[in-house]
C-alpha positions as CSV (number, residue, x, y, z in Angstrom):
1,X,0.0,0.0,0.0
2,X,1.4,3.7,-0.5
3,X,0.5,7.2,-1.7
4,X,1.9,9.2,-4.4
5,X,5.0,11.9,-3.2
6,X,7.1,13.8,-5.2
7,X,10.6,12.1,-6.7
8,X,13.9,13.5,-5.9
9,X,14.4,16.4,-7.9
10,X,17.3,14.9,-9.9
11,X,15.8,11.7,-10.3
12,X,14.1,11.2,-13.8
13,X,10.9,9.7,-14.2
14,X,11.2,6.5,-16.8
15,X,10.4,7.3,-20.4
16,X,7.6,5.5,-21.8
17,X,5.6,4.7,-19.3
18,X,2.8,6.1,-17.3
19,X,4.1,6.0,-13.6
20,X,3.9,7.5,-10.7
21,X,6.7,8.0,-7.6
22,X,5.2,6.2,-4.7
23,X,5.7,5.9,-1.2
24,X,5.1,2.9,0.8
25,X,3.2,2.3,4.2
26,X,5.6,0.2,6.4
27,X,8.5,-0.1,5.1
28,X,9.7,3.5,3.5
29,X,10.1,1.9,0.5
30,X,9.6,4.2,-2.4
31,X,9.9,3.0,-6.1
32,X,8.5,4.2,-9.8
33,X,5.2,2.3,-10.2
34,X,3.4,1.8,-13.4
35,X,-0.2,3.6,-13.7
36,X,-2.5,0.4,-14.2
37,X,-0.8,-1.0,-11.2
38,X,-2.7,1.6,-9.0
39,X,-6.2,0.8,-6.9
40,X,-8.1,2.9,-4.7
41,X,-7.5,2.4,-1.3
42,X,-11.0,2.4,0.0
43,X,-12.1,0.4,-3.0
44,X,-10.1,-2.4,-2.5
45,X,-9.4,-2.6,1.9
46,X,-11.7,-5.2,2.8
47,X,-11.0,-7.6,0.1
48,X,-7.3,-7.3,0.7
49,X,-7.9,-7.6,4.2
50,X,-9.7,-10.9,4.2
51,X,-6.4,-12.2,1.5
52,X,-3.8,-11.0,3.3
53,X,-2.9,-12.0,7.3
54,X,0.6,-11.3,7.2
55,X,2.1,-9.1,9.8
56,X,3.5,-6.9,7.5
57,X,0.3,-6.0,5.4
58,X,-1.6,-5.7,8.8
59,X,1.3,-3.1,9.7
60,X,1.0,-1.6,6.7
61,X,-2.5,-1.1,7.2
62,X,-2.4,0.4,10.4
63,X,0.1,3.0,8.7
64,X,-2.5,3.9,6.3
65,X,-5.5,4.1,8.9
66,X,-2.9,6.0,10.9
67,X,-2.2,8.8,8.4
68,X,-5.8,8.8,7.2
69,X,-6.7,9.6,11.2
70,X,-4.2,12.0,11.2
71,X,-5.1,13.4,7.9
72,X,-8.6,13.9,8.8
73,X,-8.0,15.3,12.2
74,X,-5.9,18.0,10.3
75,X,-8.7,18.5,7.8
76,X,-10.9,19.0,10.5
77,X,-8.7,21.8,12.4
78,X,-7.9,23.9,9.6
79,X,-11.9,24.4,8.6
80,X,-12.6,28.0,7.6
81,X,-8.1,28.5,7.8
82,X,-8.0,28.0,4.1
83,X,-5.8,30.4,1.8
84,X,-7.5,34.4,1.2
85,X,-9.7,32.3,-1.7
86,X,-11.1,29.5,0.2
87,X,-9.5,27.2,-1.4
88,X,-8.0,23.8,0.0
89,X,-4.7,22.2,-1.5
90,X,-5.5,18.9,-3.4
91,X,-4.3,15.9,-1.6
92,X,-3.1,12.6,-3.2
93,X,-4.8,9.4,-3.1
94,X,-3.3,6.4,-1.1
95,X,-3.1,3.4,-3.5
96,X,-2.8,-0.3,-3.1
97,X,0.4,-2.5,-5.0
98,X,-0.1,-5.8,-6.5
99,X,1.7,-8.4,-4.5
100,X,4.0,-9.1,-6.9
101,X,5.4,-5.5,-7.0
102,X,8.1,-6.0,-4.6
103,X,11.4,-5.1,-6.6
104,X,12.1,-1.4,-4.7
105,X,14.7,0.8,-3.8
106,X,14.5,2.5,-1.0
107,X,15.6,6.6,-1.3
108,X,16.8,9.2,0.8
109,X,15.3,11.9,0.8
110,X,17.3,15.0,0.3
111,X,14.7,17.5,1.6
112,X,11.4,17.8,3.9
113,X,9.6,19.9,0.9
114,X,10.5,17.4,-1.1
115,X,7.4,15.3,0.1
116,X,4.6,17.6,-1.1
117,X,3.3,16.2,-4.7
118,X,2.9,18.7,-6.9
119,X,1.1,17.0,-9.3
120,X,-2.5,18.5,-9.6
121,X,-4.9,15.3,-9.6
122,X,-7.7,15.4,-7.3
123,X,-7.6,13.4,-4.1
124,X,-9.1,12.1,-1.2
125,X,-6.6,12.7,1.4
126,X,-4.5,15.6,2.5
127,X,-0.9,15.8,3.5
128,X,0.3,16.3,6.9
129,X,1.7,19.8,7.5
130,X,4.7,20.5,9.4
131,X,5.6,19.2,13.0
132,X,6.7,16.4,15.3
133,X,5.4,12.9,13.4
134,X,3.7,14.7,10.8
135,X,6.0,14.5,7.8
136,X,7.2,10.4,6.6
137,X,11.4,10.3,6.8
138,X,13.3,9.1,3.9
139,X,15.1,5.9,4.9
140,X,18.1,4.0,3.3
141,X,17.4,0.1,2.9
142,X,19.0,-1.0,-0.4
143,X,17.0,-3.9,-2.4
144,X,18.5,-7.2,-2.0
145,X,18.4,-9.4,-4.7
146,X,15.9,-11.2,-3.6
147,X,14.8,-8.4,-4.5
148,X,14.5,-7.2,-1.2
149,X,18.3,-7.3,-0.4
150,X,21.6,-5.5,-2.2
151,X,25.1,-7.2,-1.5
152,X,28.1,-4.5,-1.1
153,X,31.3,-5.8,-2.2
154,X,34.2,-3.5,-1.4
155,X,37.3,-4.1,-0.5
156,X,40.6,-1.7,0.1
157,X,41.6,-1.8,-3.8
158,X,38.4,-1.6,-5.7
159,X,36.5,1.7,-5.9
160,X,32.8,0.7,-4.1
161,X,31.0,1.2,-7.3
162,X,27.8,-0.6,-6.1
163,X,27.6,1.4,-3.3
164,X,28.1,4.9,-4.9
165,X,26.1,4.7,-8.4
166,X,23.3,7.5,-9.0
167,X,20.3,6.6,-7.2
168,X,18.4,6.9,-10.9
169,X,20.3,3.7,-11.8
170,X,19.6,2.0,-9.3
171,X,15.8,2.2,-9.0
172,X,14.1,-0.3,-11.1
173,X,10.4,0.1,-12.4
174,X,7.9,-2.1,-11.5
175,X,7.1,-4.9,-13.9
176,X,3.0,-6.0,-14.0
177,X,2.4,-9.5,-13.5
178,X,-0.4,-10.1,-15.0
179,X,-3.1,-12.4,-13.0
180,X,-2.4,-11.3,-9.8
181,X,-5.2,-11.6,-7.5
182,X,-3.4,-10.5,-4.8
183,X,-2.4,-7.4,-2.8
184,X,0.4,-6.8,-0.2
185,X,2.5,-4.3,0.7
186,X,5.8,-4.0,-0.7
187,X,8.4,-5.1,2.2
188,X,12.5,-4.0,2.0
189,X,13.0,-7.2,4.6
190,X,13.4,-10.9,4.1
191,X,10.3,-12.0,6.5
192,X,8.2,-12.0,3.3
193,X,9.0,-15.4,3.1
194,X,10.5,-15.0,-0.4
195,X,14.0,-16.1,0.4
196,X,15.0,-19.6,-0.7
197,X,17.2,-20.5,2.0
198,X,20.5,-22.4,1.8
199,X,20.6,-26.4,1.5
200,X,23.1,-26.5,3.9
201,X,23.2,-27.1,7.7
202,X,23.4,-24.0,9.5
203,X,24.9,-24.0,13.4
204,X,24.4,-20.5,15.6
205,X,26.4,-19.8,18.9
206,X,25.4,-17.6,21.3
207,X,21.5,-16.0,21.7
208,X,22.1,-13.0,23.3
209,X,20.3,-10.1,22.2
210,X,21.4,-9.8,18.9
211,X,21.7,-13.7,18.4
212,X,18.2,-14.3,19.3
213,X,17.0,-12.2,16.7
214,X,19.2,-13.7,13.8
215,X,18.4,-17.3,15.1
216,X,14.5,-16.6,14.9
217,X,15.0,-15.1,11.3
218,X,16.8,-17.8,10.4
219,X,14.3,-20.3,11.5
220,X,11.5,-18.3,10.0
221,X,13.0,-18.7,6.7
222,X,13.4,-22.2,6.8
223,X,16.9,-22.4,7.3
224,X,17.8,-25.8,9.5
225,X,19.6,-24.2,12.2
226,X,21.6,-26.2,15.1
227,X,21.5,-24.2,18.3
228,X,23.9,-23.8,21.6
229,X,24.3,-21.2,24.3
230,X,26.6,-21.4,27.5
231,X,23.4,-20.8,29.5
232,X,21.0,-23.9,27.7
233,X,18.0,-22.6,28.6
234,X,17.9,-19.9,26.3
235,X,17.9,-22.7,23.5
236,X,14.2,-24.3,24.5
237,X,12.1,-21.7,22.4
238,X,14.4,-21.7,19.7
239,X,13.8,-25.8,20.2
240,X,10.0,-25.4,20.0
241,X,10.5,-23.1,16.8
242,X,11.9,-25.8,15.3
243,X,16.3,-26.0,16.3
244,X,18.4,-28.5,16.6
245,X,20.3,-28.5,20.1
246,X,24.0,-29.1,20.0
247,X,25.5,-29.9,23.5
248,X,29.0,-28.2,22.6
249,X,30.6,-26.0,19.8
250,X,32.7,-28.8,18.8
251,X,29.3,-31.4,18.0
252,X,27.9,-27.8,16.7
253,X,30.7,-27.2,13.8
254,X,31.3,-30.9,13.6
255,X,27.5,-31.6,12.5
256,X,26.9,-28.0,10.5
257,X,28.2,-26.6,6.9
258,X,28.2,-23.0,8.0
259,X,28.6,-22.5,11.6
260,X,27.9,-18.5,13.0
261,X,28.9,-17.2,16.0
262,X,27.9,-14.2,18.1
263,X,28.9,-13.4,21.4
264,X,30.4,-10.4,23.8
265,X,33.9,-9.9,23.6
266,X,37.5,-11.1,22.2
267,X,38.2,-13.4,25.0
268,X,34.5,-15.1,24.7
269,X,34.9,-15.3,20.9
270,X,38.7,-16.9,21.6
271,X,37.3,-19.2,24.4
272,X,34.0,-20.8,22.2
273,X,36.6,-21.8,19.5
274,X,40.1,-22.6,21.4
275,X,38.6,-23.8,24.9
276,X,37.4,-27.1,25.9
277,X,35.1,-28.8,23.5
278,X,35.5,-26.2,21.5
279,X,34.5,-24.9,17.6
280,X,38.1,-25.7,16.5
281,X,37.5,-29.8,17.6
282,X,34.7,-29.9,15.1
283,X,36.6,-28.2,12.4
284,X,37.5,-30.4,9.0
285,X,37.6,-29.5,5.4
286,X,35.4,-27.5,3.8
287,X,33.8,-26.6,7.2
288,X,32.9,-22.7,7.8
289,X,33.0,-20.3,10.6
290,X,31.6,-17.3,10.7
291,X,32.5,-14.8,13.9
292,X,29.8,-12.2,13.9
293,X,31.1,-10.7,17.4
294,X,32.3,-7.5,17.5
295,X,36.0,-8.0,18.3
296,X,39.4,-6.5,17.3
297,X,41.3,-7.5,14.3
298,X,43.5,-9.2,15.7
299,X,41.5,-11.7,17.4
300,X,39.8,-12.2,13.9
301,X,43.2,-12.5,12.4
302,X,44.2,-15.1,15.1
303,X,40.6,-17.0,14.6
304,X,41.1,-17.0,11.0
305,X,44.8,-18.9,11.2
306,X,43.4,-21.5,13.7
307,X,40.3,-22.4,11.7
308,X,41.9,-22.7,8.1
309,X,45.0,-24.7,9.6
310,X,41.9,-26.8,10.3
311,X,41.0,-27.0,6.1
312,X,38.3,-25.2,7.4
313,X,36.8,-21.6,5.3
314,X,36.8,-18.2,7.9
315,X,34.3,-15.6,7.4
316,X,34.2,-12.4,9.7
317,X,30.9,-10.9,9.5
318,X,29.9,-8.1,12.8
319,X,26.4,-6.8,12.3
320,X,25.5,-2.9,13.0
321,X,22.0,-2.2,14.7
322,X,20.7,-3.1,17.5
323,X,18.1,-5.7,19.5
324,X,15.3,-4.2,17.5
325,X,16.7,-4.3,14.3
326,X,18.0,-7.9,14.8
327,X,14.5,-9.5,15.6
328,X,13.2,-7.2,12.4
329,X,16.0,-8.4,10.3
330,X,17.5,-5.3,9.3
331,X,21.2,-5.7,10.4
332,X,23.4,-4.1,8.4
333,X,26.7,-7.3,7.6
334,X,30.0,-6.1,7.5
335,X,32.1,-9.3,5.8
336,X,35.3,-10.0,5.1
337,X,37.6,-13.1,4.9
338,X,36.9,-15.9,2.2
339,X,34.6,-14.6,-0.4
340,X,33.1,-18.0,-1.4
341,X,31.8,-18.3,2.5
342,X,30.3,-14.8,1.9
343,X,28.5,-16.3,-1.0
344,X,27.2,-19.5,1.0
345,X,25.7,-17.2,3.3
346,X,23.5,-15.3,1.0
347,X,20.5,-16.6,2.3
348,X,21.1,-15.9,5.5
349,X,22.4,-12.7,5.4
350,X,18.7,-11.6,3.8
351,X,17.3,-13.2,6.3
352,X,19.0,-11.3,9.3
353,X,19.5,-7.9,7.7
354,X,18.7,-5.6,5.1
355,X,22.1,-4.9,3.4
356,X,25.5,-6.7,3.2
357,X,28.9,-5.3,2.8
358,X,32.0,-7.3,1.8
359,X,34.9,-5.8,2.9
360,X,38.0,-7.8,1.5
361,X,40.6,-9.5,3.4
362,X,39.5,-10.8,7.3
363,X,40.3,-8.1,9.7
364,X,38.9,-5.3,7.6
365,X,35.4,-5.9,9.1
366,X,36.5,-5.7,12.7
367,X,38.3,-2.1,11.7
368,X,35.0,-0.8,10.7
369,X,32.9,-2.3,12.9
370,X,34.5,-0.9,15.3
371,X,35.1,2.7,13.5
372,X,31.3,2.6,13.5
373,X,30.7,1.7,16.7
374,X,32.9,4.4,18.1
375,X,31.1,7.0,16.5
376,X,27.6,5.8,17.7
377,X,28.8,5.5,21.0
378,X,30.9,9.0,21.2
379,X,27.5,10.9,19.7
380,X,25.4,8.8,22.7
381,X,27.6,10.4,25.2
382,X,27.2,14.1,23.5
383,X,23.5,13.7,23.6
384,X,23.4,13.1,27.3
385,X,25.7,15.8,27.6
386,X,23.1,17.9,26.0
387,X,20.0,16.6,27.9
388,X,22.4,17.0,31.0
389,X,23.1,20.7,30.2
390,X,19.5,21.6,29.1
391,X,18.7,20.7,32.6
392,X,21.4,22.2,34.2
393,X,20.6,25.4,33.0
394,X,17.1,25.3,33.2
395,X,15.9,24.4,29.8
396,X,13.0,21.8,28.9
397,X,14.8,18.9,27.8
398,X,12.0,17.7,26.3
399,X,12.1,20.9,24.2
400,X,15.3,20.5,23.4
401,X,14.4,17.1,22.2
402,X,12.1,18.5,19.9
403,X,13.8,21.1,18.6
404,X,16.6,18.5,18.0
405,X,14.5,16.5,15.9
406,X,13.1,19.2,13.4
407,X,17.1,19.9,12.9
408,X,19.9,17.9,10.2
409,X,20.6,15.6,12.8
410,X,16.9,14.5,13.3
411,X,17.0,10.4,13.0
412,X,14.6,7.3,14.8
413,X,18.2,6.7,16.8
414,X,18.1,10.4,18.5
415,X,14.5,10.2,19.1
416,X,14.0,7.2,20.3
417,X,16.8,7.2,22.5
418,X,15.9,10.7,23.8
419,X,12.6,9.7,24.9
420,X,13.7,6.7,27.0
421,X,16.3,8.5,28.9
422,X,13.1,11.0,29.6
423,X,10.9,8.0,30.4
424,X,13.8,6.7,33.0
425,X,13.4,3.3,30.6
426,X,16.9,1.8,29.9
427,X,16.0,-1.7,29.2
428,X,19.3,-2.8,27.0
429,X,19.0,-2.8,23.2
430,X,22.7,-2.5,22.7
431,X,24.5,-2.9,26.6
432,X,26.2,-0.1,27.6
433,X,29.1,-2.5,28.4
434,X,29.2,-3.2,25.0
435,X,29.5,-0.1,23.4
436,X,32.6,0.8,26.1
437,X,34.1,-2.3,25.4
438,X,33.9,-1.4,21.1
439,X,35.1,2.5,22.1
440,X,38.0,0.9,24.3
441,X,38.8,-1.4,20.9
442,X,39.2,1.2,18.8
443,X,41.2,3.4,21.3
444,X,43.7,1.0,20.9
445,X,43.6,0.3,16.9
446,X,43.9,4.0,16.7
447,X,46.8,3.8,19.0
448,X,48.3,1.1,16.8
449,X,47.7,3.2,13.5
450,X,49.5,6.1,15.7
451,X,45.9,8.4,14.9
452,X,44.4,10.2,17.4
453,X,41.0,9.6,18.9
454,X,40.6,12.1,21.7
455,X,36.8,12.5,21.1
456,X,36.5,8.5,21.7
457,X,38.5,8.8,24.4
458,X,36.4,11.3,26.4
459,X,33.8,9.4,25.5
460,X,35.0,6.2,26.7
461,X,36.0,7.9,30.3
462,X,32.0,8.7,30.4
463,X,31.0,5.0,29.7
464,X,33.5,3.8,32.7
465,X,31.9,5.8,35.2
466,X,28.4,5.0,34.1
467,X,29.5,1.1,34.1
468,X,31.1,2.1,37.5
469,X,27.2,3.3,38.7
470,X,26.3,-0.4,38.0
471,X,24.9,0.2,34.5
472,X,26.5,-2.2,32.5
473,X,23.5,-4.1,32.2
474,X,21.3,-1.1,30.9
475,X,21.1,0.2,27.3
476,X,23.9,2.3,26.0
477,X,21.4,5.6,27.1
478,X,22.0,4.8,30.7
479,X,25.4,6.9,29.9
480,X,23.2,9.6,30.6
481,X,23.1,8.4,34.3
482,X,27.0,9.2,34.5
483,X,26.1,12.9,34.3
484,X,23.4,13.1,36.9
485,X,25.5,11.6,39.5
């Protein structure tokens, strides 16, 4: 389902065909879409209803109902408000996609004002104006090519020409299938169930909070997954989802193709492969291991040795996002290592996330993992700082927060983190020990480059006392707690 907006002003539309730029409900997907491909909303709700019980077409739908409440409570308010004449703006119809229509690319948008359509068809439904949650954001999340997913591959010779192409050539119209009965919304993730997954026998290790989320995307794809943890009872509803349990890394790797691994730290990534009964003693030929922790290159480089001394193919692969985005599967995958394990993975990669980057040679997805990292968490600790100061001096913080969010630095990342340090909710989506452990990392690999990080490094001095306030455990917000104390 989506509405007509206005295209990027550099991006052309398609000669030849009638199309319209559309935006759509649920995923902030936008895309080209052919004229005859277009229904009425209203016309066609019920009947798509009763077809469609996915969760993603019922979120879509509650987007729609959303805007239209929104819409109409807007139309409502500005009653007898019109312009000198009288006159109301047209508004754009909300339309519904055939369920075939999936092959998108998703846009960002280069400007607010950018949204308002100025074609001059009549409609049924008016934009939002301006304020908090009125306007829709622009969001990156590359097709894969599933459709749904796009595979990076750069490495530190190549120029990343995948990555960096105009956005024209990369958006792809929609082709009509003809005979299509059906009507869903379009969906940038793999949990449309349109992934074939992989033959071959997957193991995971480790369900923290990012782990559970791959391993449940995994499953939901049809992937046959072998599952261990050190604490075993995190495995029984992965069990009654339909995993295998393996009793130690080594039966794990021994009985698996591809074996993936996420856990905390370099000395928990070291221990599940060179310890006792460990991934190494189930290591032959042609086996693969891929480390998904966030660690530092050198513990990848070490891994690396170990396993293919073993025969067996090494694969880094550290995810960006969060607990959220890992149960939604829209990790971002940095890879790097053997290229043909990268390949073997494909399947699962669109499962857990939205976009995959192959980096070249192992160690160069640890470097940026951790570059990343160290940025998210130095900008965490200037927020607080903000919030901190707002309140110091006797500013609103919540108007702070809102002014914040109208600004260039407006994301879901700033807001949403905003308003749970205001709410007092810390619940962890990314622990704060994590994200000190990560800014402590890349201390050092800067120190090893001999390039400064001085803004990491005040940054990491905030995490430490915060962890030394007990809030380890909490989400990586809870840095705010360091200021307040």
């Amino acid at each position: 389902m989506a509405r007509k907006v206005s295209p990027p002003k550099d991006l052309k539309k398609p000669r030849g065909k009638k199309c319209h730029f559309v935006k759509f409900f649920g995923t902030e997907d936008h895309a080209w879409i052919k004229v005859e491909q277009l229904k009425p909303y209203h016309a066609h709700k019920e009947e798509m209803i009763k077809i469609n019980k996915g969760k993603r077409f019922q979120q879509a739908v509650d987007a729609v109902e959303d805007f239209l409440k929104k819409a109409k409570g807007k139309e409502q308010n500005s009653d007898g408000k019109g312009d000198s004449k009288g006159k109301k703006t047209p508004n754009k119809p909300l339309k519904i996609l055939d369920e075939d229509d999936e092959d998108l690319s998703a846009l960002k948008d280069p400007s607010e004002k950018d949204l308002a359509d100025s074609d001059p068809e009549p409609s049924t439904i008016e934009r939002l104006g301006a304020g908090p949650g009125s306007g829709f954001k622009w969001e990156s999340s590359p097709v894969k090519d599933d459709p749904h997913f796009h595979h990076f591959l750069l490495s530190q010779s190549e120029k990343p020409a995948s990555s960096m192409e105009p956005i024209s050539k990369r958006l792809k119209i929609i082709e009509e299938v003809t005979g299509s009965t059906s009507i869903q919304a379009a969906d940038s993730t793999a949990i449309n169930g349109s992934i074939t997954p992989t033959d071959k026998r997957i193991g995971f290790l480790g369900l923290g909070l990012m782990g559970s989320g791959i391993v449940s995307n995994l499953l939901k794809m049809g992937h046959v997954v072998t599952v261990w943890n050190r604490t075993a009872e995190k495995c029984d509803l992965f069990i009654q989802e339909g995993a295998r349990l393996g009793r130690t890394p080594a039966e794990v790797a021994s009985m698996c193709d591809i074996t993936f691994s996420c856990v905390s730290d370099p000395k928990a990534a070291r221990d599940l492969v060179l310890g006792p009964s460990g991934v190494l003693q189930g290591i032959r030929p042609g086996k693969c291991y891929v480390e998904m922790s966030t660690v530092d290159p050198e513990t990848i480089t070490e891994l690396s040795q170990v396993i293919t001394s073993r025969g067996g193919r090494f694969l880094e692969a550290p995810v960006a996002g969060s607990q959220q985005l890992s149960n939604d599967g829209m990790l971002v995958i940095l890879a790097a290592g053997d290229r043909t394990v990268y390949e073997d993975c494909s399947s699962c990669f669109q499962a857990m996330g939205k976009t995959s980057f192959f980096l070249g040679e192992a160690g160069n997805a640890a470097r940026m993992m951790l570059i990343l990292n160290m940025v998210q968490g130095s900008f965490m600790a200037t927020i607080a700082e903000g919030l901190t100061l707002a309140q110091a001096t006797g500013q609103s913080q919540q108007t702070f927060l809102d002014i914040l969010c109208q600004g260039q630095m407006a994301s879901t990342f700033v807001d949403q983190k905003c308003q749970n340090i205001l709410q007092g909710n810390f619940k962890p989506d990314y622990y704060l020990k994590h994200i000190q452990k990560d800014l402590r990392l890349a201390i050092s690999m800067g120190d090893m480059a001999n390039h400064p990080t001085p803004m990491a490094a005040a940054a990491n001095e905030v995490y430490k006392r915060a962890k030394a306030l007990d809030q380890s455990d909490n989400d990586i917000s809870a840095v705010y707690r360091a200021y307040i104390h």
